[in-house]
C-alpha positions as CSV (number, residue, x, y, z in Angstrom):
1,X,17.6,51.1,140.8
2,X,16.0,48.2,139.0
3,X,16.6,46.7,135.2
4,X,14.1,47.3,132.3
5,X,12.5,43.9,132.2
6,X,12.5,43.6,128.6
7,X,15.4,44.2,126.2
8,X,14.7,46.4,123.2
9,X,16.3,45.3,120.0
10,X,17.7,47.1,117.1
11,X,14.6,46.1,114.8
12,X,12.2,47.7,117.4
13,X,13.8,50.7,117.9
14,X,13.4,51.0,113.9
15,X,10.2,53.1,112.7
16,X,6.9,50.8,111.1
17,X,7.9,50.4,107.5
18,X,5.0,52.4,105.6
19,X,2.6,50.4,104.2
20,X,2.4,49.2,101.0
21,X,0.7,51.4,98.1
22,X,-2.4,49.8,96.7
23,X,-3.1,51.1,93.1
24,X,-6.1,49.8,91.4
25,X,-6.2,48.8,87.9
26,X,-8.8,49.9,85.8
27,X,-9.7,47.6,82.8
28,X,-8.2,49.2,79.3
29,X,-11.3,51.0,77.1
30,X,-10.9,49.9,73.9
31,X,-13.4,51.0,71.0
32,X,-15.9,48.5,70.0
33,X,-15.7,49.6,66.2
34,X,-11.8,49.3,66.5
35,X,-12.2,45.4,67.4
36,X,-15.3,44.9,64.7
37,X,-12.8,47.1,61.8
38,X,-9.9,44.5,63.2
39,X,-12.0,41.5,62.5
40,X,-13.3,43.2,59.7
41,X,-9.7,43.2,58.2
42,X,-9.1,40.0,58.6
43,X,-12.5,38.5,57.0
44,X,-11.4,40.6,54.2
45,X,-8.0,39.1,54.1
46,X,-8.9,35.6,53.8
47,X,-11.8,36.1,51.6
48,X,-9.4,37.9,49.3
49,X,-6.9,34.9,49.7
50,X,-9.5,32.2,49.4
51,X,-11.7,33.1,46.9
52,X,-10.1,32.8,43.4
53,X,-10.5,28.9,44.9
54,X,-14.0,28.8,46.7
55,X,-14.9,30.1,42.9
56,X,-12.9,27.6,41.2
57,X,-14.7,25.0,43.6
58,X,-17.9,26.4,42.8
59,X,-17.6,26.4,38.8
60,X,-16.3,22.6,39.0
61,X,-19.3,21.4,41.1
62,X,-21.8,23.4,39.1
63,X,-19.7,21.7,35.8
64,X,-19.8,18.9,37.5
65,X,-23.6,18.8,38.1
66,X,-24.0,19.8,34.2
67,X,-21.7,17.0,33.4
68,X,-23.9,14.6,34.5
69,X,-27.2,15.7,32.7
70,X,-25.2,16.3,29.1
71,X,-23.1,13.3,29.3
72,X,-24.3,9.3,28.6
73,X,-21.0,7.0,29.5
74,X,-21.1,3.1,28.9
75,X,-22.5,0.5,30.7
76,X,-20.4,-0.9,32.2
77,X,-18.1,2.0,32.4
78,X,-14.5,0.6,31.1
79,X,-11.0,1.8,31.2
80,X,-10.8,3.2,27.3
81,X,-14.7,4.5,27.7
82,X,-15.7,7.4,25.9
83,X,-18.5,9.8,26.9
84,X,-21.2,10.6,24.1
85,X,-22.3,14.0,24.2
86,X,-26.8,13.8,25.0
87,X,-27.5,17.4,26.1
88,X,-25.5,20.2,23.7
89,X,-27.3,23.3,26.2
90,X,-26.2,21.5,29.6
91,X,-22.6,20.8,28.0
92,X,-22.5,24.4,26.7
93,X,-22.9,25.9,30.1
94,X,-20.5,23.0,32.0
95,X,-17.9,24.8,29.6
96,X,-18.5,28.4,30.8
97,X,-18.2,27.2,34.1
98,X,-14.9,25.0,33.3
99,X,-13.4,28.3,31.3
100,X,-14.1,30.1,34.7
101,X,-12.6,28.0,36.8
102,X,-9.4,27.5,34.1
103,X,-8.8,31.5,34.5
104,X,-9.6,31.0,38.6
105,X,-6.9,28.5,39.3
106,X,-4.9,28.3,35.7
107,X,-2.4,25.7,37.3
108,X,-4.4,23.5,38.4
109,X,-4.9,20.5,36.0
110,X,-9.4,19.3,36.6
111,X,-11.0,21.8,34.8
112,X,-8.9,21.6,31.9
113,X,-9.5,17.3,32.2
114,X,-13.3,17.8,32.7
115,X,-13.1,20.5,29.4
116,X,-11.4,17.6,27.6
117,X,-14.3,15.0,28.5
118,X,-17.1,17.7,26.6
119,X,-14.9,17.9,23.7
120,X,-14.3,14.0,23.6
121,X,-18.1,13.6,23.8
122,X,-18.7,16.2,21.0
123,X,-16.3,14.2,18.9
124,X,-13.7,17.3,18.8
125,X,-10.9,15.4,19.2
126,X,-8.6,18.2,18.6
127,X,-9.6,20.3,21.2
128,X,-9.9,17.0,23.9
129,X,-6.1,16.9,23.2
130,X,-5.4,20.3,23.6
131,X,-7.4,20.7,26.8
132,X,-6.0,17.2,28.3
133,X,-2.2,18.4,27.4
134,X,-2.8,21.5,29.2
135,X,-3.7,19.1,32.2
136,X,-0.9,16.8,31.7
137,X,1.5,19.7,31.6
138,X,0.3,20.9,35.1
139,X,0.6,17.0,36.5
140,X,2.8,15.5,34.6
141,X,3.0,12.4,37.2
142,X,-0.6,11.7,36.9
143,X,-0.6,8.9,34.5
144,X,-4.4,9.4,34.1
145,X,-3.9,11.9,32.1
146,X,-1.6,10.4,29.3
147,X,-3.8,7.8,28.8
148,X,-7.1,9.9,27.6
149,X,-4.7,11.1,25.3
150,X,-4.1,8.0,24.2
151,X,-7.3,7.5,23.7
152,X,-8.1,10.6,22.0
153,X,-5.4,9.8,19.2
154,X,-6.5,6.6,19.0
155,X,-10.0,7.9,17.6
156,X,-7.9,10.0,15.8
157,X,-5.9,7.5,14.3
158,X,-9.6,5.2,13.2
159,X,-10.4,8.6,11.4
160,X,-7.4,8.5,9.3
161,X,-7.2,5.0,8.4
162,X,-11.3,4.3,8.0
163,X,-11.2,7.3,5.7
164,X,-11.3,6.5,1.7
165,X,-8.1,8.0,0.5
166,X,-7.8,8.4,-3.5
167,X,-4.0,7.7,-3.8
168,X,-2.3,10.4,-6.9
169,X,1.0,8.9,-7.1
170,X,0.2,7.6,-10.9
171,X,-2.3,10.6,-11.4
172,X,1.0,13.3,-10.3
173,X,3.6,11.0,-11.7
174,X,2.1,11.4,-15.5
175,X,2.1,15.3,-14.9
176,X,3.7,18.2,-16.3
177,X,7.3,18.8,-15.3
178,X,8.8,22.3,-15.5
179,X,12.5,22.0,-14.2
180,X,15.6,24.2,-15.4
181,X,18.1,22.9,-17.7
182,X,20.7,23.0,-15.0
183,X,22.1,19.7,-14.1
184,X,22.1,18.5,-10.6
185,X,23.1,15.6,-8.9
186,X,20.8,12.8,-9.0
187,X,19.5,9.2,-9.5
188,X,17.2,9.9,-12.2
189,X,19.3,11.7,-15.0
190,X,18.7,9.9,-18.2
191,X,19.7,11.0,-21.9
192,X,16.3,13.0,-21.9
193,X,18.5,15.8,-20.7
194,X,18.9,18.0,-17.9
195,X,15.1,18.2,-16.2
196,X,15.1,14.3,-15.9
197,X,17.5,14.9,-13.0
198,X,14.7,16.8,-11.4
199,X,12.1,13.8,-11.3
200,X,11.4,10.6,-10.6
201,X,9.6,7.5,-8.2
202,X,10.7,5.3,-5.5
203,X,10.7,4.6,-2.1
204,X,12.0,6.2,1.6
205,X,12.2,4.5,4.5
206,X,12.3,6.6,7.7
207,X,10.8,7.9,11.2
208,X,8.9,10.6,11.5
209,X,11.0,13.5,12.3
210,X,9.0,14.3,15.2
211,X,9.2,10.7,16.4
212,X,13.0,9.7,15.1
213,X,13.3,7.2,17.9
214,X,10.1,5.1,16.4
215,X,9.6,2.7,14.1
216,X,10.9,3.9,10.2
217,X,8.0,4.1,7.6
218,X,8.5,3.3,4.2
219,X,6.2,5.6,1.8
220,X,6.3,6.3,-1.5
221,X,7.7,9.6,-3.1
222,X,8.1,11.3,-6.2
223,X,11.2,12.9,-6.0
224,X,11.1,16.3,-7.0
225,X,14.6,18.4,-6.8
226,X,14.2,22.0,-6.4
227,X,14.3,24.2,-7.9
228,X,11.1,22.5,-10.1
229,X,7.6,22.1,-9.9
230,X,4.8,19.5,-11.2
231,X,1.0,20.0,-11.9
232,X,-1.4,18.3,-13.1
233,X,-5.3,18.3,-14.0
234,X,-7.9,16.8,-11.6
235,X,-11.3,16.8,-10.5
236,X,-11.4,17.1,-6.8
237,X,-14.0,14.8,-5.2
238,X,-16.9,16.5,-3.1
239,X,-16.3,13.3,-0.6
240,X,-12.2,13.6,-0.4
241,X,-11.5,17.4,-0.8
242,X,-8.2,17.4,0.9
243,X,-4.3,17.1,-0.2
244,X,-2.4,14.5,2.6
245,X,1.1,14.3,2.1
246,X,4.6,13.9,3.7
247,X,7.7,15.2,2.8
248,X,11.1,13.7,3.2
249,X,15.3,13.8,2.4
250,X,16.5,10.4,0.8
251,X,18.1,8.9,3.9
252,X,21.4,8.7,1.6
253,X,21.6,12.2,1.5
254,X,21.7,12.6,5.2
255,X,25.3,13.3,5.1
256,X,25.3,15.1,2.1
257,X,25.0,19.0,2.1
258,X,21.5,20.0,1.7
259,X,20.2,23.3,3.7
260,X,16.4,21.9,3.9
261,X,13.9,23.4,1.7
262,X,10.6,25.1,1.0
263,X,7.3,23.3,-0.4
264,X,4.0,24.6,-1.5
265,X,0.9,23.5,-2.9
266,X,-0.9,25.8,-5.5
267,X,-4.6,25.3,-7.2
268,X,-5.5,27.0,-10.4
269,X,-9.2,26.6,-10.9
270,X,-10.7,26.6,-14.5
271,X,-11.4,30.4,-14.1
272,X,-9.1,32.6,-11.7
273,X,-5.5,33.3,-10.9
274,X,-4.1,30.2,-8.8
275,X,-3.8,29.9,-5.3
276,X,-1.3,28.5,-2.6
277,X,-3.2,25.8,-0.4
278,X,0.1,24.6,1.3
279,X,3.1,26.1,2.6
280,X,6.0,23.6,4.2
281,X,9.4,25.0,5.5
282,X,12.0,22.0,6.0
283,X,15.1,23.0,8.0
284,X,18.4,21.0,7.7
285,X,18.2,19.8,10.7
286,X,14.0,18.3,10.6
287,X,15.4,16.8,6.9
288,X,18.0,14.8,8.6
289,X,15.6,13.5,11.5
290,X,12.9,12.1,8.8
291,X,9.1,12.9,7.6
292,X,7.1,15.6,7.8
293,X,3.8,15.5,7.1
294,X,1.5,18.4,5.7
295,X,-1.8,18.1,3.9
296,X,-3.8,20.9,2.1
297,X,-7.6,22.2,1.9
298,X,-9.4,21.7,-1.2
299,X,-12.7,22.0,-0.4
300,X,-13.4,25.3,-2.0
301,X,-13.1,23.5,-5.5
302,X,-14.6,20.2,-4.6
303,X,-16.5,18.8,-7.2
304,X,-14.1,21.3,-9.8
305,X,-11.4,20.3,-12.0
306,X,-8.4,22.5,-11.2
307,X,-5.0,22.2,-11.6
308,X,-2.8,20.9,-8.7
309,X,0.6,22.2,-8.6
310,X,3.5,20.8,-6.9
311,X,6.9,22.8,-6.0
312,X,10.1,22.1,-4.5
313,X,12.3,24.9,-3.7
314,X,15.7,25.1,-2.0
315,X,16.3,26.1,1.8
316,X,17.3,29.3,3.3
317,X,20.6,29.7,1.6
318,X,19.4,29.0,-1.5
319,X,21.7,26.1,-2.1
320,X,20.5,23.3,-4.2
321,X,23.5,20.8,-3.1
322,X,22.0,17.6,-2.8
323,X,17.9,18.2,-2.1
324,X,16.9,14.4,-2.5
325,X,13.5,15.2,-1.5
326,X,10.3,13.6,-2.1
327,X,6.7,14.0,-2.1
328,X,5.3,10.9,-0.4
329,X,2.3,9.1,-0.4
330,X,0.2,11.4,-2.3
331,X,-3.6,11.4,-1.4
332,X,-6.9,12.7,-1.4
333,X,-9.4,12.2,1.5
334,X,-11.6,14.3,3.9
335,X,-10.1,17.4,5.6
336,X,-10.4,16.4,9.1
337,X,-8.6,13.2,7.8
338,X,-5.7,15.0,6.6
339,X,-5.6,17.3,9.2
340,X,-5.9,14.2,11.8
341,X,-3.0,13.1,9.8
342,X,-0.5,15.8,10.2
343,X,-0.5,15.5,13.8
344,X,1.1,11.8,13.7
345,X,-2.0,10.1,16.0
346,X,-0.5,6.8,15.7
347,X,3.0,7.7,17.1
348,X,1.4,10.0,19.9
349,X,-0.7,7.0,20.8
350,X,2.4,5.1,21.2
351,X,4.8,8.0,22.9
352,X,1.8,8.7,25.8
353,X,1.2,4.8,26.3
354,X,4.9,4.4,26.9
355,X,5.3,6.4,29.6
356,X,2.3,4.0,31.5
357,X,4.4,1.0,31.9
């Protein structure tokens, strides 16, 4: 019997393995309109995100454009330049388009420093201020910003001193005193009796109490000690229909016990019941730091005579411990002079330049 010529193994005794399954994959169907409402989605999502500042970039460039037609600078343009205002329409409608882009973007500082520019042009230097603080507030580091201040104030400042002031001091110091029979402390008692405590002249040298680490000013007063009052008869001229004024503690009383006090500014005209022009609330702690400045509208009597009353009343507590106050420097000059006044140009000048070097 003869041997099988080939030798079977173990693997080839074993069935085929089965072959593979082959499964074909057929693309997913997705909706068109559920890709075009996806994208859809998302254009609305970044326009919703991006346009409060495609806006704000559109109202500065259309500002921007107006700007250009309704302002004249300088030749050559310099550092402290000032725009001049040549086209009131075109500025009116860069200032729509600023106020737009100020509610648009409300931190961010160019609308409000372009808004300032219009207003410096227009001569409103009040409003330049307020629009460039509002910039300087939201870029604080931007030292272009503290110096158009600067230069705002400074105009401010030519207003107040190139102004013709009419100084009272002798006019108010020859007035009417009505003071209560009530001693009080003072410099000025004298055998006249009791109300000469309330009155007198002399001089103050302090800061402003906004500014008490600048320069000390001397001015001055007529010392009126509450509770008392002084008025006098005046014509108010048509040219200088304002009241400018500063208030202050004598700086000997510093340590003393006053509570601050209240001062007002009444008009009686020749016909009528008088009127408060002026109001001034002095807390202890102003008093103690230095002047205060306040000023008064006249101008609905210019060209009258009236009389102008002054009065000094104690502070909250009523106490009347050692109010060494005076009226300083006593004036009358034009409103926006007085008004320019009260907001201490000179010193803000200084305080924004300072923080330049």
């Amino acid at each position: 019997m003869s041997l099988p010529t080939t030798i079977e193994t173990a693997d080839s005794l074993m069935p085929p393995a089965p072959a593979p399954l082959v499964t074909s994959r057929r693309p997913q169907f997705r909706p068109p309109w559920l890709m075009l409402a996806l994208l859809a989605c998302i254009v609305l999502a970044l326009a919703w995100l991006f346009a409060p500042t495609l806006r704000w970039a559109y109202d500065i460039e259309r500002a921007g454009r107006l700007m250009d037609t309704g302002l004249a600078w300088p030749t050559p343009r310099l550092a402290a330049s000032l725009p001049q205002a040549r086209d009131a329409q075109a500025l009116d409608q860069a200032l729509e388009y600023l106020d737009d882009a100020e509610r648009r973007r409300p931190d961010h500082p160019h609308a409000y420093q372009l808004a300032g520019q219009i207003y410096a042009a227009r001569a409103d230097w009040e409003r330049a201020v307020a629009m460039l603080d509002q910039a300087r507030a939201r870029a604080p580091q931007n030292p272009l910003y503290a110096w158009e201040i600067s230069l705002i104030y400074d105009q401010m400042q030519k207003v107040v001193e190139q102004t013709p002031r009419a100084s009272l001091m002798d006019t108010l110091a020859g007035g009417h005193l009505i003071a209560p029979g009530q001693l009080v402390k003072s410099l000025f008692c004298s055998d006249k009796g009791a109300a000469s405590c309330y009155f007198g002249r002399g001089l103050y040298i302090q800061p402003y109490a906004a500014f008490p680490d600048q320069v000390a000013v001397e001015q001055p007063i007529l010392f009126l000690h509450p509770p008392a009052s002084l008025e006098q008869t005046l014509l108010i001229p048509p040219a200088q229909p304002a009241l400018s004024f500063v208030i202050g503690l004598d700086p000997v009383a510093r340590e003393w016990r006053t509570d601050g006090g209240t001062f007002r500014v009444w008009v009686t005209p020749p016909s009528g019941s008088r009127q408060m022009v002026a109001e001034l609330t002095l807390d202890r702690a102003t008093a103690l730091r230095g002047w205060v400045p306040g000023w008064a509208d006249l101008t609905p009597w210019a060209g009258q005579t009236v009389t102008l009353t002054l009065e000094s009343h104690p502070g909250p507590a009523d106490d009347l411990n050692d109010d060494w106050y005076g009226w300083g420097n006593l004036a009358l000059t034009s409103a926006p002079a007085a008004r320019y006044a009260t907001l201490l140009p000179k010193q803000r000048m200084i305080q924004a330049r300072a923080g330049l070097r």
